[in-house]
MDAnalysis code that builds the backbone (N, CA, C; Angstrom):
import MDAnalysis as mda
import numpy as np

u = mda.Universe.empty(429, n_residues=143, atom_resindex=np.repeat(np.arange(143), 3), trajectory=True)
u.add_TopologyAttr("name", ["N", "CA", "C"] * 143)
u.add_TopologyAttr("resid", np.arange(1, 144))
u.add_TopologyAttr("resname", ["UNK", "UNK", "UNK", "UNK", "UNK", "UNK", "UNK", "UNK", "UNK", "UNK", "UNK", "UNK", "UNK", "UNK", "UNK", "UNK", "UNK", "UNK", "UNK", "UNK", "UNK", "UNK", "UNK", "UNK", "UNK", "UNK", "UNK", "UNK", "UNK", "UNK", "UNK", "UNK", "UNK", "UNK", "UNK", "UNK", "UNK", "UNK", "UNK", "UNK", "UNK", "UNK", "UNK", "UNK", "UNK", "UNK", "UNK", "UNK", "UNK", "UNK", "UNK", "UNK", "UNK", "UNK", "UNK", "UNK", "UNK", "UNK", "UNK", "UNK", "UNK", "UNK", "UNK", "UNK", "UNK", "UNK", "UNK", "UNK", "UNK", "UNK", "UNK", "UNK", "UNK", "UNK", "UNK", "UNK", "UNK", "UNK", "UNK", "UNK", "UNK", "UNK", "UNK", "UNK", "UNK", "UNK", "UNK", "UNK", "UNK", "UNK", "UNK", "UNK", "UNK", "UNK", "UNK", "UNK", "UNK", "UNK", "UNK", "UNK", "UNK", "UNK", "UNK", "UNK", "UNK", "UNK", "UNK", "UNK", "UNK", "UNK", "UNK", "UNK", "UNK", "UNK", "UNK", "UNK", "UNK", "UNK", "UNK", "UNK", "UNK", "UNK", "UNK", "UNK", "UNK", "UNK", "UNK", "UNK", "UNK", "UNK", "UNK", "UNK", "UNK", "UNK", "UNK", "UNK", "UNK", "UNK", "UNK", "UNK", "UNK", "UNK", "UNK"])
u.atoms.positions = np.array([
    [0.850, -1.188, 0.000],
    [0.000, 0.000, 0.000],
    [0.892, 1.247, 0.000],
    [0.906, 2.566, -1.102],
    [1.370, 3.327, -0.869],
    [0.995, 4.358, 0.376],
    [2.479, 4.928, 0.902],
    [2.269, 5.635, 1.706],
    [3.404, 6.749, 1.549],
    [3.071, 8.072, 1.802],
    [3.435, 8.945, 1.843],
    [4.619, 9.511, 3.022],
    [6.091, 9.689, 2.222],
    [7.446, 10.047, 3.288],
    [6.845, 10.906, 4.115],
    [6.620, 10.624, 5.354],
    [6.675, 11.860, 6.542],
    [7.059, 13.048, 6.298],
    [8.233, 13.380, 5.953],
    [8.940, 14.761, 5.481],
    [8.278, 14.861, 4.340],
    [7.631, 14.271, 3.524],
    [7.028, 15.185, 2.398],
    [6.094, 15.655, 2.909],
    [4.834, 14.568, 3.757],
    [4.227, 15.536, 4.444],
    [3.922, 16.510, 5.359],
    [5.071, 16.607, 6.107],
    [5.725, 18.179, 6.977],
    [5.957, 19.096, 5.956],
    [6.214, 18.613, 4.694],
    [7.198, 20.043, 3.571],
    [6.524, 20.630, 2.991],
    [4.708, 19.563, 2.414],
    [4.345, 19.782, 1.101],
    [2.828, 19.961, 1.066],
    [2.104, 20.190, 0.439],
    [0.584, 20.440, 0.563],
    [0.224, 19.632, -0.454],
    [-0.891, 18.955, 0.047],
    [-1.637, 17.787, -1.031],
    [-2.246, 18.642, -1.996],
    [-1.912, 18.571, -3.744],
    [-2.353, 19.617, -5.103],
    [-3.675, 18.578, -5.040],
    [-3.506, 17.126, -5.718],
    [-4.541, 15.962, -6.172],
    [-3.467, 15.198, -6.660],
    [-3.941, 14.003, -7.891],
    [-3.816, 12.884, -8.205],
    [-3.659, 12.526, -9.786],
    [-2.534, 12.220, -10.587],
    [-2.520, 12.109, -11.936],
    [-2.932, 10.413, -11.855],
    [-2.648, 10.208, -12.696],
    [-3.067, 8.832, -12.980],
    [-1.829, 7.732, -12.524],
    [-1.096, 7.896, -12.224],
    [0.480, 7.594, -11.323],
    [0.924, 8.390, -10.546],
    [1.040, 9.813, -10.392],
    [1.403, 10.305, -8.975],
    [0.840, 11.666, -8.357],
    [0.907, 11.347, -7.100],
    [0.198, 12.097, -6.202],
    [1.087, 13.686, -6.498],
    [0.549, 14.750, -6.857],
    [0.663, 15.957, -7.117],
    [1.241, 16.644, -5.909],
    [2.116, 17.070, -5.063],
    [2.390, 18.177, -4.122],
    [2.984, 19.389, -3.818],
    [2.336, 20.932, -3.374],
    [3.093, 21.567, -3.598],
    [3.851, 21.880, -2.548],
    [5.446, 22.370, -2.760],
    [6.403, 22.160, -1.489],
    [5.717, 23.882, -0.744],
    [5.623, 23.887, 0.389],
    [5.422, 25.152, 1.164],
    [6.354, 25.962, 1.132],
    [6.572, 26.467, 0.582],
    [7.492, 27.492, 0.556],
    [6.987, 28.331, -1.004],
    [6.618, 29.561, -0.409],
    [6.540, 30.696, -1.836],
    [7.805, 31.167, -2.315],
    [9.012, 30.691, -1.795],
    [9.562, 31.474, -2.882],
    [10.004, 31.513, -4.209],
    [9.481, 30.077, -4.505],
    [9.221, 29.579, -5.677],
    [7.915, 28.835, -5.821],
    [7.025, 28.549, -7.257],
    [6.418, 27.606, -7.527],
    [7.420, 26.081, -7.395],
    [6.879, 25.397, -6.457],
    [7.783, 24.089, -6.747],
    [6.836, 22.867, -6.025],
    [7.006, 22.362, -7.300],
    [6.045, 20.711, -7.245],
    [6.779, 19.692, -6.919],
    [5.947, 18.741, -6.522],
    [6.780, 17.240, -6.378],
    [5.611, 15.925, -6.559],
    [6.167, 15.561, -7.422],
    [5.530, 14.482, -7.938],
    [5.501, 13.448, -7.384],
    [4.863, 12.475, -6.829],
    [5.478, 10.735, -6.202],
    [4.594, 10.066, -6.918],
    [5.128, 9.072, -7.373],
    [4.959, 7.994, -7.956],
    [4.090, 7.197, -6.734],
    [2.911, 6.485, -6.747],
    [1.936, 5.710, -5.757],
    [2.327, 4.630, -6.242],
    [3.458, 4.029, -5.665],
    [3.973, 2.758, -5.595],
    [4.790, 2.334, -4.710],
    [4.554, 1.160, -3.972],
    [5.317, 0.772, -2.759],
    [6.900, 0.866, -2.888],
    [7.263, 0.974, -1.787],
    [8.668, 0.760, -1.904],
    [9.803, 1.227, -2.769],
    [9.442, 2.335, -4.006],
    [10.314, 2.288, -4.343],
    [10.904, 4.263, -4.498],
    [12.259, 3.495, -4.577],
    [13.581, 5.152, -4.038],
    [13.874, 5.489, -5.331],
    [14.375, 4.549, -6.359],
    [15.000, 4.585, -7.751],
    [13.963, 4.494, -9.262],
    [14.503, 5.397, -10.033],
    [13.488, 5.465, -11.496],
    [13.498, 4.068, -11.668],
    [14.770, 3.172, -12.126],
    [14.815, 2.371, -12.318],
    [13.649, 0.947, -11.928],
    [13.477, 1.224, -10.852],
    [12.318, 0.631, -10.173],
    [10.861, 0.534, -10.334],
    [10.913, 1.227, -11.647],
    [9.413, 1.151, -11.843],
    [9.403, 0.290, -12.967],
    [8.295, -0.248, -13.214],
    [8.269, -0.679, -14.407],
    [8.686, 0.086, -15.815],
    [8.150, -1.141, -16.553],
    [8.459, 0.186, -17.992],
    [7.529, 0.609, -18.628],
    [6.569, 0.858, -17.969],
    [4.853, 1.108, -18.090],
    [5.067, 1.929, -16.917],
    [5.101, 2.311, -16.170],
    [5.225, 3.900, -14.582],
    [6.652, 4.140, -15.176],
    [7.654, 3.989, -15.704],
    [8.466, 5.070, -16.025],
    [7.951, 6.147, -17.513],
    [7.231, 5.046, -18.571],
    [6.699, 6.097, -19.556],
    [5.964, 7.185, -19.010],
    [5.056, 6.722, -17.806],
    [4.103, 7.111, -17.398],
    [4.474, 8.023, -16.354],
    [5.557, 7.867, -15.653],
    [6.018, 9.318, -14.661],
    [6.924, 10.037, -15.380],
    [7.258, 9.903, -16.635],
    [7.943, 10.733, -17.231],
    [6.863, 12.130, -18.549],
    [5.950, 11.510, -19.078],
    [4.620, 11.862, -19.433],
    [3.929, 13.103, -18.474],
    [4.174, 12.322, -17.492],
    [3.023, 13.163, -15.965],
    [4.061, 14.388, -15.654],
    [5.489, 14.334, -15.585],
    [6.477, 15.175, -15.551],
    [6.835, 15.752, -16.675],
    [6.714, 15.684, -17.850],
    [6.832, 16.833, -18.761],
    [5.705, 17.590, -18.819],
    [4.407, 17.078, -18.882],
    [3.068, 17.656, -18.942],
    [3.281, 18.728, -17.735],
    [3.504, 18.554, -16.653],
    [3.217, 19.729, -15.583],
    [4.182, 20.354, -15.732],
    [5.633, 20.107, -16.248],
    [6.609, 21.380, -16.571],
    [6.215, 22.129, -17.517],
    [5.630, 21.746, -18.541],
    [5.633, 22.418, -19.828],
    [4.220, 23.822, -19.125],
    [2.801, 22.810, -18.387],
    [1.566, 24.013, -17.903],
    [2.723, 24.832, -17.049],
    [3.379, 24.240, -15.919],
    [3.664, 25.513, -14.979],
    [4.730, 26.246, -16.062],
    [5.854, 26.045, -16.609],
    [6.285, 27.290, -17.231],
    [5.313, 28.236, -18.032],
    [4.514, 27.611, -18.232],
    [3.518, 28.643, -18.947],
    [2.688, 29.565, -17.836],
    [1.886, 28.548, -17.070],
    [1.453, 29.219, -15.834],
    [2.034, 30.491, -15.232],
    [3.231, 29.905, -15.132],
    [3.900, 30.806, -13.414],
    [5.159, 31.476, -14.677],
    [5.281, 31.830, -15.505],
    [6.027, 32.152, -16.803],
    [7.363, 32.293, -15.923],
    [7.741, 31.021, -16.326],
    [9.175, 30.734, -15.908],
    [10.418, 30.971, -17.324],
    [11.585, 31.362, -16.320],
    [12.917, 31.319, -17.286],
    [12.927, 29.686, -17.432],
    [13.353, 29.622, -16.364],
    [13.589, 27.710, -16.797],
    [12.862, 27.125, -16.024],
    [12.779, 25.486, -16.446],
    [12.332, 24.914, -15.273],
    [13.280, 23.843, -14.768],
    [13.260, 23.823, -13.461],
    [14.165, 22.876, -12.944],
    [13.412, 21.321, -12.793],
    [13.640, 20.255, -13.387],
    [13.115, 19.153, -12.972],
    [14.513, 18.220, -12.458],
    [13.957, 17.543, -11.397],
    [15.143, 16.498, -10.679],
    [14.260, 15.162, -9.908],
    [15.010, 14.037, -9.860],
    [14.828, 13.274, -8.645],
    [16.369, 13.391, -8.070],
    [16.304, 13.365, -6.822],
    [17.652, 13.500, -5.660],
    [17.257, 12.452, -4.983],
    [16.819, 12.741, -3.432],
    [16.623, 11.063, -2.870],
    [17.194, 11.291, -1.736],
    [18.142, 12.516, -1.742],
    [19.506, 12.001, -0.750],
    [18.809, 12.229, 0.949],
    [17.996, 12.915, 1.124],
    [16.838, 13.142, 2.409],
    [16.195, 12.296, 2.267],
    [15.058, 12.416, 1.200],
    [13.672, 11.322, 1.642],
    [14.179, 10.342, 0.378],
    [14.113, 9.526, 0.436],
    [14.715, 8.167, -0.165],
    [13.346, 7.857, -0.889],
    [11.909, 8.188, -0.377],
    [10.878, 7.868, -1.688],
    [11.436, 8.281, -2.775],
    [11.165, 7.632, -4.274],
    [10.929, 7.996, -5.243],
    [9.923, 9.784, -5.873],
    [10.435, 10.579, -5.601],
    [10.084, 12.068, -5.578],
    [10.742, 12.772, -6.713],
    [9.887, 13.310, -7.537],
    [10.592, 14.005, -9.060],
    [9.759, 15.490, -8.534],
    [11.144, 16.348, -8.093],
    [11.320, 17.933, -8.144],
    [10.572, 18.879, -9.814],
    [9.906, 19.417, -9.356],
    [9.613, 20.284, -11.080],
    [9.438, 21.583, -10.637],
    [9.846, 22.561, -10.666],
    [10.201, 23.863, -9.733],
    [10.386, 24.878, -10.861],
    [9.710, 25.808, -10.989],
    [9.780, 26.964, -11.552],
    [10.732, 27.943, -11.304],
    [11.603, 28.519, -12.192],
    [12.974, 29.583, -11.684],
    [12.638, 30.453, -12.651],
    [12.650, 32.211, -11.877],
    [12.849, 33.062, -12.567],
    [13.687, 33.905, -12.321],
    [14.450, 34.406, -12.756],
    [15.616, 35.463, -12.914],
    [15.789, 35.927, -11.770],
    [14.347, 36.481, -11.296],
    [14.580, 37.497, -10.120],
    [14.182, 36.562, -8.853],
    [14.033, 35.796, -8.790],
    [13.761, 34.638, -7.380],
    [15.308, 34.807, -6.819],
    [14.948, 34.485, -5.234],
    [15.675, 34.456, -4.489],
    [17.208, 33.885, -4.459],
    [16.870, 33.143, -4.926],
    [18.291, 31.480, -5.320],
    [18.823, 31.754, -6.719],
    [18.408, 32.620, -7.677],
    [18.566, 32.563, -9.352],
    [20.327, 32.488, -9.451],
    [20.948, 32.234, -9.898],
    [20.752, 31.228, -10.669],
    [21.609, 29.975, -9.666],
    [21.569, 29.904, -9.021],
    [22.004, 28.683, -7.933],
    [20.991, 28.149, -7.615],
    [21.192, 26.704, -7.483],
    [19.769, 26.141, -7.062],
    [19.053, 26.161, -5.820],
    [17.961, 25.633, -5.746],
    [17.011, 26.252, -4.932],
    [17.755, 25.669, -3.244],
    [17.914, 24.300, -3.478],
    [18.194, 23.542, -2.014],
    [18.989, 24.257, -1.084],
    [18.701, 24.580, 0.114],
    [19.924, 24.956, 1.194],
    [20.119, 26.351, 1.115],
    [19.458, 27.119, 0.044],
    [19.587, 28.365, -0.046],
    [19.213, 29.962, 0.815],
    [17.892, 29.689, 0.949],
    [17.143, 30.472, 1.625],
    [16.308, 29.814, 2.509],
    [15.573, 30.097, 4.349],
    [14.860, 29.227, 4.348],
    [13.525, 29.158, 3.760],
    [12.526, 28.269, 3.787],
    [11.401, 28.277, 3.146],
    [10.275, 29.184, 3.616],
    [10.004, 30.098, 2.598],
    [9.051, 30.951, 3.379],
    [7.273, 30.201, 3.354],
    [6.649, 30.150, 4.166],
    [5.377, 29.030, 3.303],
    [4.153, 30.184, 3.299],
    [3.684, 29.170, 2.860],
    [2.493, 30.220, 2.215],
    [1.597, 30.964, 3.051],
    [0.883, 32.058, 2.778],
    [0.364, 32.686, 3.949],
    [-1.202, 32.981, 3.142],
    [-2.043, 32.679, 4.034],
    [-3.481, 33.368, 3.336],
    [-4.004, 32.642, 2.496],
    [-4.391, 33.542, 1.526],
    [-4.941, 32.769, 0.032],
    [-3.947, 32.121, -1.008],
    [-2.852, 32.887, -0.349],
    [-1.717, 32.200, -1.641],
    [-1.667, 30.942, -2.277],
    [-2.045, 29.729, -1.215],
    [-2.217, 28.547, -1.752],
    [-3.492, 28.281, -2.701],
    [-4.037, 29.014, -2.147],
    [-5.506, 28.647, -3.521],
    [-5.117, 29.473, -4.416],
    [-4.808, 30.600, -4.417],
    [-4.479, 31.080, -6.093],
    [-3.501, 30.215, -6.754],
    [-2.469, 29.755, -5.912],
    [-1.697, 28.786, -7.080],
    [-2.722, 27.807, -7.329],
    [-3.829, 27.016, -6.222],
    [-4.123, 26.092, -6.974],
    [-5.881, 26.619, -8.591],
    [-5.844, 27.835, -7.983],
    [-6.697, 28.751, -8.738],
    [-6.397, 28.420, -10.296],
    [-4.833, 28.744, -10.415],
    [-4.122, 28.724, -11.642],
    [-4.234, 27.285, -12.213],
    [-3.965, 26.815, -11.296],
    [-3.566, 24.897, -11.948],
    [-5.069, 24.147, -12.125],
    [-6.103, 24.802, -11.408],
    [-7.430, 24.312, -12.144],
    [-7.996, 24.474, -13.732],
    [-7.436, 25.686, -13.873],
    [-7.388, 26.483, -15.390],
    [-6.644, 25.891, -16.236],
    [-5.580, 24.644, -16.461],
    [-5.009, 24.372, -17.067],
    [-4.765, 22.686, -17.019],
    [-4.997, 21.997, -15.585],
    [-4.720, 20.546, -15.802],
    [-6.200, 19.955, -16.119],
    [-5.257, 18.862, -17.419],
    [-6.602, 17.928, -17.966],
    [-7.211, 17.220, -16.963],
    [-8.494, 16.649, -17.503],
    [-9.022, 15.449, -16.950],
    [-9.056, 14.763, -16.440],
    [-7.453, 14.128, -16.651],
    [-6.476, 13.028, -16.207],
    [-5.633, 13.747, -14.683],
    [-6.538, 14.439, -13.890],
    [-5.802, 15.225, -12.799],
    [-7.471, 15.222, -12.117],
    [-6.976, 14.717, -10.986],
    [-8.009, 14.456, -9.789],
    [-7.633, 15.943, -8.778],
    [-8.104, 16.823, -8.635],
    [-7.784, 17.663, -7.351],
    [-8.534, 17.448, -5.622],
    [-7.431, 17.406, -4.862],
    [-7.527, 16.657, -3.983],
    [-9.139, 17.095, -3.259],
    [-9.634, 16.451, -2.297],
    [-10.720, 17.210, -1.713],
    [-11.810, 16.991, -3.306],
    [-12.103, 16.711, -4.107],
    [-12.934, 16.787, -5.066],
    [-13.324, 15.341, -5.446],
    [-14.918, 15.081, -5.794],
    [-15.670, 13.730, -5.999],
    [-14.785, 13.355, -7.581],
    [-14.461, 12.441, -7.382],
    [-13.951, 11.941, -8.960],
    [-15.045, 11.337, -9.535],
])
């Protein structure tokens, strides 16, 4: 049964549900930054998925880089899996713009995390209703 790293859920706010991984956004405004998990037991490494959930978390991870750079009109986007903290299987997709805090050094260890205050979290998820398909369950909502 999947279950969710502790530290993701201290870090991250439940977005919803693609059709392979659970959507989250990390608390901290000083960037848009997502994290994807794969809903599958046990595993830390890409390698580890089949070869049916790697087409398929790689699909689910270009699709939300390509809306949020458009969304949140990013210079680049940063996508990663690391591991070296939470050892789940977790793919980083993080929006960077010029003038953000960390530019052009990466985000980790940089600044601490400022988290969201107020409405801020629903306008980001305001934005991401306007743009994810079908194939995106938002959390709290009857499928």
């Amino acid at each position: 049964m999947f279950a969710l790293d502790s530290r993701l859920q201290q870090d991250c706010l439940l977005v919803g549900d693609f059709p392979l991984c659970r959507l989250l956004l990390m608390n901290d405004s000083n960037y848009p930054w997502f994290i994807l998990v794969p809903r599958r037991e046990e595993v830390s490494e890409l390698f580890q998925l089949d070869a049916d959930d790697q087409r398929q978390l790689w699909q689910e991870t270009t699709l939300l880089a390509e809306i949020l750079k458009d969304t949140f009109a990013a210079d680049k986007m940063n996508v990663a899996t690391l591991g070296n903290v939470v050892s789940q299987l977790h793919m980083h997709v993080i929006v960077r713009r010029r003038d953000d805090v960390a530019w052009p050094a990466p985000v980790w260890g940089r600044h601490p995390a400022q988290p969201y205050a107020g409405q801020q979290v629903g306008q980001v998820i305001d934005k991401l209703r306007l743009v994810l398909t079908e194939d995106f369950q938002f959390a709290g909502e009857p499928a």
